[in-house]
Chimera marker file (.cmm) of the C-alpha trace (Angstrom):
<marker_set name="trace">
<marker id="1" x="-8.723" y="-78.448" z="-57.317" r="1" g="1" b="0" radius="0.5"/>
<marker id="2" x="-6.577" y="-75.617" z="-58.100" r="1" g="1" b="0" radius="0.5"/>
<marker id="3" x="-7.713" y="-72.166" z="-56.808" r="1" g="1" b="0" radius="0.5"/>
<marker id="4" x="-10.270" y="-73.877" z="-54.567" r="1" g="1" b="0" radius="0.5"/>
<marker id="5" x="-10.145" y="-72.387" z="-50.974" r="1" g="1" b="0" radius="0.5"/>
<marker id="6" x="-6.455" y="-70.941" z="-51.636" r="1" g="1" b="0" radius="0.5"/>
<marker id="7" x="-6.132" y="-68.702" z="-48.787" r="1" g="1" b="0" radius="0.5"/>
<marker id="8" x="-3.044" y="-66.797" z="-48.629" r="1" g="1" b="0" radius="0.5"/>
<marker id="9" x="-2.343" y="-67.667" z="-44.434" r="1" g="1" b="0" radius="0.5"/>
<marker id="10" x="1.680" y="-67.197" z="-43.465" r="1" g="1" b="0" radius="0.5"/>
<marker id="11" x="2.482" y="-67.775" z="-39.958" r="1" g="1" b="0" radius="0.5"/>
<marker id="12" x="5.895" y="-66.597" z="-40.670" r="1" g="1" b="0" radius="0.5"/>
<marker id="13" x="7.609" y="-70.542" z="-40.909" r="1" g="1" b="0" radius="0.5"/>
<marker id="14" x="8.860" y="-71.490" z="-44.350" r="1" g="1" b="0" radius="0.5"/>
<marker id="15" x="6.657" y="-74.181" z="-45.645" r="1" g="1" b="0" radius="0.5"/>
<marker id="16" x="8.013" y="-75.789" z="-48.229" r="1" g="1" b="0" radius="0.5"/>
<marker id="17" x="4.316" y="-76.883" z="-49.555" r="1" g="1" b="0" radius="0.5"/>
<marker id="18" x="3.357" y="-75.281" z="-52.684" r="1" g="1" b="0" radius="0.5"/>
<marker id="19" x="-0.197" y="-74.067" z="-51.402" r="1" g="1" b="0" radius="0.5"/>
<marker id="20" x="-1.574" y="-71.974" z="-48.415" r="1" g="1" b="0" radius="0.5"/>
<marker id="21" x="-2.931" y="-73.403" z="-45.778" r="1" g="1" b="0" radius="0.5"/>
<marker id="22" x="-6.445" y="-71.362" z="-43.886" r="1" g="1" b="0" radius="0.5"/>
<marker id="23" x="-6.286" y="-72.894" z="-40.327" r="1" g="1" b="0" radius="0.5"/>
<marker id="24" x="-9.863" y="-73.682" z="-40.166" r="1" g="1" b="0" radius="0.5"/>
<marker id="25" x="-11.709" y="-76.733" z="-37.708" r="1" g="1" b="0" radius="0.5"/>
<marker id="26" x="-14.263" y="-78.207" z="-40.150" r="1" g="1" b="0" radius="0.5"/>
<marker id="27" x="-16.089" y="-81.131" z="-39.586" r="1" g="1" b="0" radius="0.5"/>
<marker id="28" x="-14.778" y="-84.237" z="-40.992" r="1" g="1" b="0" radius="0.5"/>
<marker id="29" x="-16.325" y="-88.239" z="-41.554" r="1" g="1" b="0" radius="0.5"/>
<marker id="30" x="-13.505" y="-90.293" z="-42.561" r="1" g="1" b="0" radius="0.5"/>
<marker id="31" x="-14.441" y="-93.838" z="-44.058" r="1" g="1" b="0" radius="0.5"/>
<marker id="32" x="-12.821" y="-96.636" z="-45.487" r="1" g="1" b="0" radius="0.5"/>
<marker id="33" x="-14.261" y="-98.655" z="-47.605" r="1" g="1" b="0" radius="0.5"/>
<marker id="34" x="-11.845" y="-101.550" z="-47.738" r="1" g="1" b="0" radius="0.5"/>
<marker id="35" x="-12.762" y="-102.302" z="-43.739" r="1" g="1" b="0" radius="0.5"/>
<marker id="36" x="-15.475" y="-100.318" z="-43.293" r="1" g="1" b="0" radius="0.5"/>
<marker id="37" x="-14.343" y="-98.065" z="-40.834" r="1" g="1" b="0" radius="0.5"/>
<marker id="38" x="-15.937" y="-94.271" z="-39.932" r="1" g="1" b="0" radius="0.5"/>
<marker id="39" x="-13.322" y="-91.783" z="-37.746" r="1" g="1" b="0" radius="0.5"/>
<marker id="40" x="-15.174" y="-88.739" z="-37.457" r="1" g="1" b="0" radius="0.5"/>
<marker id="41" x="-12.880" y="-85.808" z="-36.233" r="1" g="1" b="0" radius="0.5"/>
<marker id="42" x="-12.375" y="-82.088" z="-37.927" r="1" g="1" b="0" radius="0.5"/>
<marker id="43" x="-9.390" y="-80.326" z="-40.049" r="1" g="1" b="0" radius="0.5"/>
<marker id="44" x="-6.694" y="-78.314" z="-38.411" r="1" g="1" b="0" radius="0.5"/>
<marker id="45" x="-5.964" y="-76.497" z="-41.656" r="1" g="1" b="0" radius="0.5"/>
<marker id="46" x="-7.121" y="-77.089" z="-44.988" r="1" g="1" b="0" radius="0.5"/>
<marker id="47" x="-5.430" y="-75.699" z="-48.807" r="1" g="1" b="0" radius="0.5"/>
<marker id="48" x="-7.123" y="-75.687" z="-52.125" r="1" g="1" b="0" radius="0.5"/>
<marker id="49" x="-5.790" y="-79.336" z="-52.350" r="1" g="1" b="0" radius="0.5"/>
<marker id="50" x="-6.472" y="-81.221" z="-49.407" r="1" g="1" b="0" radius="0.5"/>
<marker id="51" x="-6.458" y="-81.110" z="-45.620" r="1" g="1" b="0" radius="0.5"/>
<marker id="52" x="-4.858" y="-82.090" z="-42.602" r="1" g="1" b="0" radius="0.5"/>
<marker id="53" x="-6.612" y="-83.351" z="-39.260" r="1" g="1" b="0" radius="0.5"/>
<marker id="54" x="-5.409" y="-85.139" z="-35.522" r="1" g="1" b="0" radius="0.5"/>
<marker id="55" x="-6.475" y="-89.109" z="-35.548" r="1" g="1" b="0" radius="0.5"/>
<marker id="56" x="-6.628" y="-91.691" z="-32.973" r="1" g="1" b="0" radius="0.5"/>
<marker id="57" x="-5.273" y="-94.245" z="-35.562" r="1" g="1" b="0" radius="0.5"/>
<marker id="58" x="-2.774" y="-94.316" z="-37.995" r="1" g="1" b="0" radius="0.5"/>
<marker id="59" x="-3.086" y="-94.614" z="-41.767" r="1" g="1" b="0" radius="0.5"/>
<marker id="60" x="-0.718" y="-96.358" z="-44.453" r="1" g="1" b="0" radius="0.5"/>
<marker id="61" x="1.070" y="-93.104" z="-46.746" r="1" g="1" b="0" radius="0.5"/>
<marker id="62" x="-1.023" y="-93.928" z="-49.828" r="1" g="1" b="0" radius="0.5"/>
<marker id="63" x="-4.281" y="-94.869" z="-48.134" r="1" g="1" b="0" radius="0.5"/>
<marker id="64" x="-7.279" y="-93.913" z="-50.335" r="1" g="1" b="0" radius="0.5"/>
<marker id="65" x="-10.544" y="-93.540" z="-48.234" r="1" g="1" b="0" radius="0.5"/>
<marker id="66" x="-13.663" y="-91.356" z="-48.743" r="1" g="1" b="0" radius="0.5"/>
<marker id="67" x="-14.553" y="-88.073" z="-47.043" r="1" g="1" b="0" radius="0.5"/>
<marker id="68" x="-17.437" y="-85.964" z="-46.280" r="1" g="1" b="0" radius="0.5"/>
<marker id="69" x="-15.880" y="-82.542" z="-45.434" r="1" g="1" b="0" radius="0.5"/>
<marker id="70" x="-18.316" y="-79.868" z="-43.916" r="1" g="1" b="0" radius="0.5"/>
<marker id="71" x="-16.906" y="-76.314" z="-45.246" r="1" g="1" b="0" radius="0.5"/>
<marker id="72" x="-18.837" y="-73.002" z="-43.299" r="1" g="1" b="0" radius="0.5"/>
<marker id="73" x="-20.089" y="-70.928" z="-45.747" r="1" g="1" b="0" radius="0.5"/>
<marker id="74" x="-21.513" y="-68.446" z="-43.789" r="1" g="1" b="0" radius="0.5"/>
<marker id="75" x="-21.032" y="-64.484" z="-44.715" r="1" g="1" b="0" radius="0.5"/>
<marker id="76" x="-20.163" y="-65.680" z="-48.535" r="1" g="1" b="0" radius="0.5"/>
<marker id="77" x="-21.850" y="-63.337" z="-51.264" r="1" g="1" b="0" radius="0.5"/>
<marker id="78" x="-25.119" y="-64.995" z="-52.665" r="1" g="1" b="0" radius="0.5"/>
<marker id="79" x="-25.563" y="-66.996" z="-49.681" r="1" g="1" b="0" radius="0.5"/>
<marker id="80" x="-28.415" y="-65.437" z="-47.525" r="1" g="1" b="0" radius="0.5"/>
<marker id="81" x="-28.945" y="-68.199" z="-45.165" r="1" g="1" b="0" radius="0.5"/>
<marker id="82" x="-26.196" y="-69.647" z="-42.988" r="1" g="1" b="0" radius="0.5"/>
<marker id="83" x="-25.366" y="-73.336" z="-44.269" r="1" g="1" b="0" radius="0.5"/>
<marker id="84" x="-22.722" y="-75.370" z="-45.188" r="1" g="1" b="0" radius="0.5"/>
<marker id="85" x="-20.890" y="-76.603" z="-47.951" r="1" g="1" b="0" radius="0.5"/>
<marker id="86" x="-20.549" y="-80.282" z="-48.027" r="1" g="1" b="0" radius="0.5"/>
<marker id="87" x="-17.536" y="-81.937" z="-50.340" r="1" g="1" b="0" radius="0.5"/>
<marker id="88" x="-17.662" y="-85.525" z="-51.010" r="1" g="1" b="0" radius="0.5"/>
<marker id="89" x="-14.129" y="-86.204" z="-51.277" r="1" g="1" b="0" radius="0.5"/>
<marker id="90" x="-11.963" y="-89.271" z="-52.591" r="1" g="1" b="0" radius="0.5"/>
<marker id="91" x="-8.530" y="-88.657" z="-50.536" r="1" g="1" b="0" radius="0.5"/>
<marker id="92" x="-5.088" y="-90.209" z="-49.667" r="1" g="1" b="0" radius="0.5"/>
<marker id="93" x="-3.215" y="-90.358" z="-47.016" r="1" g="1" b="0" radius="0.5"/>
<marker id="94" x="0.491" y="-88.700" z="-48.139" r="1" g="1" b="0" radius="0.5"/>
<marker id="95" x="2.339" y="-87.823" z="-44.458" r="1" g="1" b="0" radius="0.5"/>
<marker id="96" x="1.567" y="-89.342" z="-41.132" r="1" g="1" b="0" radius="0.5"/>
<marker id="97" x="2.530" y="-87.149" z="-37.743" r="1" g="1" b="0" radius="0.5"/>
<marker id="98" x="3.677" y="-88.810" z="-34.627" r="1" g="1" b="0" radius="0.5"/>
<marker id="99" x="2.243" y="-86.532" z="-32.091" r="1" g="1" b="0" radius="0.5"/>
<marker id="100" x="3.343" y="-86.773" z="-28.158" r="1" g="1" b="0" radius="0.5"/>
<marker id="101" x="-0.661" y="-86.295" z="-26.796" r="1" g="1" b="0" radius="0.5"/>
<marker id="102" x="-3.858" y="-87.739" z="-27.664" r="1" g="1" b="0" radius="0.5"/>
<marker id="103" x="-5.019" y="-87.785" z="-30.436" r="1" g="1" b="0" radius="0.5"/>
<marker id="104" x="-1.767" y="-89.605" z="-31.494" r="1" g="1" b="0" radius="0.5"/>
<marker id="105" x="-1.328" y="-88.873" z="-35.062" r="1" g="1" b="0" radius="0.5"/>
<marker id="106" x="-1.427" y="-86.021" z="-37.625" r="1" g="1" b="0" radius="0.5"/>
<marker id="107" x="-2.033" y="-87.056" z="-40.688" r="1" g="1" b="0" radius="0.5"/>
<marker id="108" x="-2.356" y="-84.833" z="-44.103" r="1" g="1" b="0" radius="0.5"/>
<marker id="109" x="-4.785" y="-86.008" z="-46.560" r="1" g="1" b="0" radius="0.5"/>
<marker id="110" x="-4.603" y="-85.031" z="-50.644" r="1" g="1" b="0" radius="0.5"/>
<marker id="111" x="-7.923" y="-84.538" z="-52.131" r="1" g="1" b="0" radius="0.5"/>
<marker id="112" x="-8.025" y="-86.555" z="-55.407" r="1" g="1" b="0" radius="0.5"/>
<marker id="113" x="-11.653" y="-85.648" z="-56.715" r="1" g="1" b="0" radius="0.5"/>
<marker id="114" x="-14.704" y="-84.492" z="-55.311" r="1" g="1" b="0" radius="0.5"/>
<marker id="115" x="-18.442" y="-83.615" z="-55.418" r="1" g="1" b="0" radius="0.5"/>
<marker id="116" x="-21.040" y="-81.741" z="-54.117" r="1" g="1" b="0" radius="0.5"/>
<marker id="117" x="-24.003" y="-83.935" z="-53.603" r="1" g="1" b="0" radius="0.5"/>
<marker id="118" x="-27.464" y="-82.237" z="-55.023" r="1" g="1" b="0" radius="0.5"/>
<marker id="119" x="-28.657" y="-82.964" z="-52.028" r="1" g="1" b="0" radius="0.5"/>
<marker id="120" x="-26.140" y="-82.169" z="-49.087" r="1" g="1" b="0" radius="0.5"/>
<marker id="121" x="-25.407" y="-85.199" z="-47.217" r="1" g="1" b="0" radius="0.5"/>
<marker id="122" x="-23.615" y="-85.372" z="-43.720" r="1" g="1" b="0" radius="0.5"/>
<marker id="123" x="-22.739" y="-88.395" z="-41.598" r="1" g="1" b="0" radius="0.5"/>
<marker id="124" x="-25.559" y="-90.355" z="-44.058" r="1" g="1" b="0" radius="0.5"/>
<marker id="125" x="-28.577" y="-88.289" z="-43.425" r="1" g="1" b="0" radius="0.5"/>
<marker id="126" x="-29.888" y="-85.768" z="-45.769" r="1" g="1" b="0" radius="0.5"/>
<marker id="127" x="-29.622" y="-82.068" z="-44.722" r="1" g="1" b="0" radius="0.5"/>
<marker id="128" x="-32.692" y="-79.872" z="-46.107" r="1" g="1" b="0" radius="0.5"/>
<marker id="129" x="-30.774" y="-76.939" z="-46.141" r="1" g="1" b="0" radius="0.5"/>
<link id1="1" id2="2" r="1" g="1" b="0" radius="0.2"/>
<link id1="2" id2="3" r="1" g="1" b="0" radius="0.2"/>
<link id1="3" id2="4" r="1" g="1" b="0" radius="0.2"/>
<link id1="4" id2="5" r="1" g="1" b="0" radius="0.2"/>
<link id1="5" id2="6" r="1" g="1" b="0" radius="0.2"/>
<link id1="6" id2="7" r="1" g="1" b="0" radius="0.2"/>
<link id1="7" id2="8" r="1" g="1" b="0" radius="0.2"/>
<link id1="8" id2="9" r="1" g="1" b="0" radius="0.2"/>
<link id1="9" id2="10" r="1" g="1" b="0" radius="0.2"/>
<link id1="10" id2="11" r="1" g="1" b="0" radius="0.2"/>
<link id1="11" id2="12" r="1" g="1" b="0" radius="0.2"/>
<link id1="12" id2="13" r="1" g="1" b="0" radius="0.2"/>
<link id1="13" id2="14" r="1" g="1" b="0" radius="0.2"/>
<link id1="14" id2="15" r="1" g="1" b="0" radius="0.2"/>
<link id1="15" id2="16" r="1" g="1" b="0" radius="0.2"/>
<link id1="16" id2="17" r="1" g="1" b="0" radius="0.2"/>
<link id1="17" id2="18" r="1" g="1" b="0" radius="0.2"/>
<link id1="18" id2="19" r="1" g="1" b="0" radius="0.2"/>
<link id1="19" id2="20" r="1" g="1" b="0" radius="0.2"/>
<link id1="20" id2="21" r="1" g="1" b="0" radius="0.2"/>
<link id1="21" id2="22" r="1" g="1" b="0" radius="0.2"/>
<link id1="22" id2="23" r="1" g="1" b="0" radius="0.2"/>
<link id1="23" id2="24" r="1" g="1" b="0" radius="0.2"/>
<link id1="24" id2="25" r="1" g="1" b="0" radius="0.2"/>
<link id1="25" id2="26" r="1" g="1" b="0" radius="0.2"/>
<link id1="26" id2="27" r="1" g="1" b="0" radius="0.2"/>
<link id1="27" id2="28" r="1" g="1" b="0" radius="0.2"/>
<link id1="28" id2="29" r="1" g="1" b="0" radius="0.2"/>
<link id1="29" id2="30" r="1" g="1" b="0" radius="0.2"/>
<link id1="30" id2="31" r="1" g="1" b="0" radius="0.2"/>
<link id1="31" id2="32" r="1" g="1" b="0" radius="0.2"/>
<link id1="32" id2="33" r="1" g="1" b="0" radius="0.2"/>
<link id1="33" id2="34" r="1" g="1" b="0" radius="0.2"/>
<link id1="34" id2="35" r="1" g="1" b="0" radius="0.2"/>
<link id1="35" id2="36" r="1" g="1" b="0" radius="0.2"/>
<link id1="36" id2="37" r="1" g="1" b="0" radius="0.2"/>
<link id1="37" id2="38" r="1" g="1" b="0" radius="0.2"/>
<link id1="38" id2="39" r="1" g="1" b="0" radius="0.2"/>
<link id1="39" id2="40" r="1" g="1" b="0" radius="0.2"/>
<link id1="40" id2="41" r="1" g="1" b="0" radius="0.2"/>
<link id1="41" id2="42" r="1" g="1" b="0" radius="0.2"/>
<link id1="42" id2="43" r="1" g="1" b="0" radius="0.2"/>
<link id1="43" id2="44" r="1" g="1" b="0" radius="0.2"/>
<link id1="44" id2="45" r="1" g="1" b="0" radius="0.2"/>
<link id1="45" id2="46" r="1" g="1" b="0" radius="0.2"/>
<link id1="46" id2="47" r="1" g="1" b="0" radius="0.2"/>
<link id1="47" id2="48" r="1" g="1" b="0" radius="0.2"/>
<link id1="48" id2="49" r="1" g="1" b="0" radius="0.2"/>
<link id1="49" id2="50" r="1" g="1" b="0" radius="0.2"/>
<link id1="50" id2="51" r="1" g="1" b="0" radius="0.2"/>
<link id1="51" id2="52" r="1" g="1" b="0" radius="0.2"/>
<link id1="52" id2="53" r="1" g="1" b="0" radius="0.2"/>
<link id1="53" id2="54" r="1" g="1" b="0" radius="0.2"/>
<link id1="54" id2="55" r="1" g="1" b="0" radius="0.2"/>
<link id1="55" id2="56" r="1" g="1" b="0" radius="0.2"/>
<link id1="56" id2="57" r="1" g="1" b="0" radius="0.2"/>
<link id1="57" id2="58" r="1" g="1" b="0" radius="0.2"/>
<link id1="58" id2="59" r="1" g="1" b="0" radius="0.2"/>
<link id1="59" id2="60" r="1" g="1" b="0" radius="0.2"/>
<link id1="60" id2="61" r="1" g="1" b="0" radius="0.2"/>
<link id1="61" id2="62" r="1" g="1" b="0" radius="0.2"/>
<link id1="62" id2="63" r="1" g="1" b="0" radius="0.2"/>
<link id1="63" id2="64" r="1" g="1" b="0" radius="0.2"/>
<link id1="64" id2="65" r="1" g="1" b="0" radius="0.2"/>
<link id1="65" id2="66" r="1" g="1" b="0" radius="0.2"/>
<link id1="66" id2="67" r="1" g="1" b="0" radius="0.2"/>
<link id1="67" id2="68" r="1" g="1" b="0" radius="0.2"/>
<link id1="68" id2="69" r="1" g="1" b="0" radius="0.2"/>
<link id1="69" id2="70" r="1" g="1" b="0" radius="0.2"/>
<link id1="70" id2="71" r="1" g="1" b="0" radius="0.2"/>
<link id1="71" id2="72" r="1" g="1" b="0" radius="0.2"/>
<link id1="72" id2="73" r="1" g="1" b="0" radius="0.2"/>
<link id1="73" id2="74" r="1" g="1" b="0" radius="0.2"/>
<link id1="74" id2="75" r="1" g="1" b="0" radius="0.2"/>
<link id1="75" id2="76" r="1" g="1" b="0" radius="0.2"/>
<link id1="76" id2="77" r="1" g="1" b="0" radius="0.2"/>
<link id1="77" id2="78" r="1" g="1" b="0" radius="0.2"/>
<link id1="78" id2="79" r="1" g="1" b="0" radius="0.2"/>
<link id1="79" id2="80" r="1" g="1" b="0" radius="0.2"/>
<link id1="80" id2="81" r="1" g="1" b="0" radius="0.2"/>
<link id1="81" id2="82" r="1" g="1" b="0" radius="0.2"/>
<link id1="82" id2="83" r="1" g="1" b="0" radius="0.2"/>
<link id1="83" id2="84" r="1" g="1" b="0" radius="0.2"/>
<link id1="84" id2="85" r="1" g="1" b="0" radius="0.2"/>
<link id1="85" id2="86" r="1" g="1" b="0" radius="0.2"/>
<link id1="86" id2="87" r="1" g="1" b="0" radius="0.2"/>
<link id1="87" id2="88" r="1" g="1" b="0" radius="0.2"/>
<link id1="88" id2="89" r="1" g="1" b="0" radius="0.2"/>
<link id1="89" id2="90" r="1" g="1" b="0" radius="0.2"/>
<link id1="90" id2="91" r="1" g="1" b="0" radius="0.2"/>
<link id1="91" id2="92" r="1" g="1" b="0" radius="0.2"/>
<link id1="92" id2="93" r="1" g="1" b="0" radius="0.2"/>
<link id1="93" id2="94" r="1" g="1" b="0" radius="0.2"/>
<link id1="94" id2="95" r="1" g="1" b="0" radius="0.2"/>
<link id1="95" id2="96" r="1" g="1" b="0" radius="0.2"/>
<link id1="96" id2="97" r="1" g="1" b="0" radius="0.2"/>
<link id1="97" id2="98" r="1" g="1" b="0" radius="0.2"/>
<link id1="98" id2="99" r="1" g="1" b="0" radius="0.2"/>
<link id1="99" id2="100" r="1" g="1" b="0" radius="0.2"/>
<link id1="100" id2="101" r="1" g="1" b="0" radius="0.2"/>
<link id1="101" id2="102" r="1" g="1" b="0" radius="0.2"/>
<link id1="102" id2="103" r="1" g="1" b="0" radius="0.2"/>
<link id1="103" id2="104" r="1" g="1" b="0" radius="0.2"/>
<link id1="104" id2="105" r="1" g="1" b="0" radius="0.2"/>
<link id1="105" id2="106" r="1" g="1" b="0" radius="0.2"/>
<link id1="106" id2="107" r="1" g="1" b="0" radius="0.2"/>
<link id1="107" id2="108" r="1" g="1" b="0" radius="0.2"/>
<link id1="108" id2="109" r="1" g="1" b="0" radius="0.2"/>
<link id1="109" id2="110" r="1" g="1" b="0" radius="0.2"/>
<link id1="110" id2="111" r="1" g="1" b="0" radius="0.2"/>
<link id1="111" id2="112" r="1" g="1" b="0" radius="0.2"/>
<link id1="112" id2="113" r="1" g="1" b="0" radius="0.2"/>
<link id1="113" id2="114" r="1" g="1" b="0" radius="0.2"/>
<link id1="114" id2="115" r="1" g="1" b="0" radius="0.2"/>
<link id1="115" id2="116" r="1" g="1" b="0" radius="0.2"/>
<link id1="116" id2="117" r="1" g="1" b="0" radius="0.2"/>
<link id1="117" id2="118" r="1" g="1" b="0" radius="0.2"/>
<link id1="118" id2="119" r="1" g="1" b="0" radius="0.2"/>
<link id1="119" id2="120" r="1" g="1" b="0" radius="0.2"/>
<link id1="120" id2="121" r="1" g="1" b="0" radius="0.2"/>
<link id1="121" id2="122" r="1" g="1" b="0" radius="0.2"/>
<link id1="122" id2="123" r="1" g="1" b="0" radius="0.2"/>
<link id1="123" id2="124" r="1" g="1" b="0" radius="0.2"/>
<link id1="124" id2="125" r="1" g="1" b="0" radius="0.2"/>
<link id1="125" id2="126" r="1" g="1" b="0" radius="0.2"/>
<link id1="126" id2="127" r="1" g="1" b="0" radius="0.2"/>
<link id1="127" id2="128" r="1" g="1" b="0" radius="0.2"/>
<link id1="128" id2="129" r="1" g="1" b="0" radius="0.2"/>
</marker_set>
């Protein structure tokens, strides 16, 4: 994952994470495959090695679930139509945030592996992009 979307974003508070975080709302599916769960909800920020979004529920620190993170690609070189690039994403769970509003929780997700799908797939239907 190194160098992947490493954005260099300072809003001036000492983070003591080692990569930069681009605040950027993607579009996010969430499932877990141990209950069979789906959140969907979007990223606050994301680094070059993971992301973090708001939840309704809470997750376990070390929670492994699957992903399907929808990245904008639009005014990229090479890319002459406006589409999207869909990760499929094996993540954990490493910090949970108690938040005082709705959604409830902030919670930071690591990005273990991931692929792009030949053909993109969002929310289980194929995109012809």
């Amino acid at each position: 994952m190194k160098g992947f979307l490493n954005f260099g974003v300072h809003d001036g508070v000492q983070d003591r994470r080692k990569n930069s975080r681009l605040p950027l709302q993607c579009p996010l599916v969430l499932w877990d495959p141990e209950e069979g769960s789906v959140l969907r909800t979007s990223t606050d920020n994301i680094s070059c090695e993971g992301f973090y979004c708001s939840s309704p529920r809470s997750f376990a620190v070390g929670k492994r679930l699957e992903a399907l993170l929808v990245v904008p690609c639009d005014g990229l070189s090479g890319n002459g139509t406006s589409r999207n690039l869909v990760l499929q994403c094996q993540v954990h769970v490493v910090r949970i945030d108690q938040k005082r509003v709705l959604p409830a929780f902030g919670v930071a997700f690591e990005i273990e592996s991931f692929i792009v799908p030949a053909t993109n797939v969002q929310d289980g239907l194929a995109l012809l992009a």
